[in-house]
C-alpha atoms as a printed R data frame, in Angstrom:
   type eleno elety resid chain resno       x      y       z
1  ATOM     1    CA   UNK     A     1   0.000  0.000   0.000
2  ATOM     2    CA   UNK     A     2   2.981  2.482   0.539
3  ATOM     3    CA   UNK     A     3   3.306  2.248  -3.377
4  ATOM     4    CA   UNK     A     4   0.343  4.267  -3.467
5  ATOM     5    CA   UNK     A     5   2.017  7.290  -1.451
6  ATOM     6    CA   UNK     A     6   4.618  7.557  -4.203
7  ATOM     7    CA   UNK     A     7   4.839  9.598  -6.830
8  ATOM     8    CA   UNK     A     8   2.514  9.407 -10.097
9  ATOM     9    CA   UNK     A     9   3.336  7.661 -12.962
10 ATOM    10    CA   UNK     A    10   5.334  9.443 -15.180
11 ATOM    11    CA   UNK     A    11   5.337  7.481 -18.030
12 ATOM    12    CA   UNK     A    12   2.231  7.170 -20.625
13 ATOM    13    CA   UNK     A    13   0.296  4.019 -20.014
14 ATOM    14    CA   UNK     A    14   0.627  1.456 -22.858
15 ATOM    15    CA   UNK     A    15  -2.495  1.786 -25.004
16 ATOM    16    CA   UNK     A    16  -3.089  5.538 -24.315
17 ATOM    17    CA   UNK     A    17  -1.996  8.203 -26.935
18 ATOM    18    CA   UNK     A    18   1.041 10.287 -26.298
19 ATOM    19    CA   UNK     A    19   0.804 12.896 -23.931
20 ATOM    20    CA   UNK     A    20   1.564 16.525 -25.360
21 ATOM    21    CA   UNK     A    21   4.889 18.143 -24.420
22 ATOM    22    CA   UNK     A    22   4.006 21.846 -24.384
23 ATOM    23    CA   UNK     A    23   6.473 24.110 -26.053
24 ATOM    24    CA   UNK     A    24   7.935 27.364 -24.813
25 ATOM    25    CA   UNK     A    25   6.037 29.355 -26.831
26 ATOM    26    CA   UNK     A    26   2.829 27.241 -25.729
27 ATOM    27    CA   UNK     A    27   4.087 28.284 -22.132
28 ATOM    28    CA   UNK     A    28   4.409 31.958 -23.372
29 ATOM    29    CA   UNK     A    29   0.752 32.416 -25.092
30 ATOM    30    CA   UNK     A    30  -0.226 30.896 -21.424
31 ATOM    31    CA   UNK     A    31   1.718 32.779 -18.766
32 ATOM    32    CA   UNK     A    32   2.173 36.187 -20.424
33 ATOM    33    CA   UNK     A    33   0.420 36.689 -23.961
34 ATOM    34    CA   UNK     A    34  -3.126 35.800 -23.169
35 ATOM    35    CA   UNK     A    35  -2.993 37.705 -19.344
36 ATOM    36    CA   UNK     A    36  -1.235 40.303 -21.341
37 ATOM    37    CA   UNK     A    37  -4.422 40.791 -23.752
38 ATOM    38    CA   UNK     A    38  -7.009 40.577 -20.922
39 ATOM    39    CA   UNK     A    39  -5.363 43.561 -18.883
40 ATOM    40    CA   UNK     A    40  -5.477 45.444 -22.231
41 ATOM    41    CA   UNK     A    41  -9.277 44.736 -22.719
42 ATOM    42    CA   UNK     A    42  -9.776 45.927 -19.232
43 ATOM    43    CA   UNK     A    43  -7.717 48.909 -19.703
44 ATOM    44    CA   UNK     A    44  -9.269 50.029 -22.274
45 ATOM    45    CA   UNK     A    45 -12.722 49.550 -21.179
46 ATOM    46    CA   UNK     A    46 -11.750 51.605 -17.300
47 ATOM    47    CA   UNK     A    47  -9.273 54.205 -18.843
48 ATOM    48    CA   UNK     A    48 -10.253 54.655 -22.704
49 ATOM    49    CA   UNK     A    49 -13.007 56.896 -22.217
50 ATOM    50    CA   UNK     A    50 -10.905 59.084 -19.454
51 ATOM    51    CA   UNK     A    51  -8.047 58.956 -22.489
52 ATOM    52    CA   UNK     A    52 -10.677 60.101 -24.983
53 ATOM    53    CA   UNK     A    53 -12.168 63.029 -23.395
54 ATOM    54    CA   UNK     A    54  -8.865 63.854 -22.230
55 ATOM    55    CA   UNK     A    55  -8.154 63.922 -26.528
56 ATOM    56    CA   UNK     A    56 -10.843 66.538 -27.310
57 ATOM    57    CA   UNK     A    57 -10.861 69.821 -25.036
58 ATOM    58    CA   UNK     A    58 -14.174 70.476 -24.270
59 ATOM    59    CA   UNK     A    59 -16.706 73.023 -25.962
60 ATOM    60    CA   UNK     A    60 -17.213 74.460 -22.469
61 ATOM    61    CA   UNK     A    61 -13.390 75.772 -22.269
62 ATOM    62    CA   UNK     A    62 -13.557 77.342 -25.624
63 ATOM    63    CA   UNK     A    63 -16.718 79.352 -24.869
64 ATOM    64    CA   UNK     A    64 -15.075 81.082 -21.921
């Protein structure tokens, strides 16, 4: 039973298919690219329209 404590298997059974070995740039679209992409979304959702008016003076200030 102390078998069962060990570590997994880290070999593929026989009769299963291959496991896939990511690559690095699997690991990079994972860890930064795709993160990356969301915070830009977000960014731009929170801060674009701030950016935008900030872009155009207002008609108010050339009135006065």
């Amino acid at each position: 039973m102390t078998h069962l404590l060990g570590l997994p298997i880290l070999q593929t059974l026989p009769g299963w298919p291959e496991a896939y070995t990511p690559t690095l740039m699997d690991m990079l679209w994972l860890v930064l690219i795709i993160p990356f992409g969301i915070g830009a979304v977000f960014t731009l959702f929170i801060l674009g329209p701030t950016w935008f008016r900030r872009s155009h003076p207002s008609t108010e200030l050339e009135r006065s």
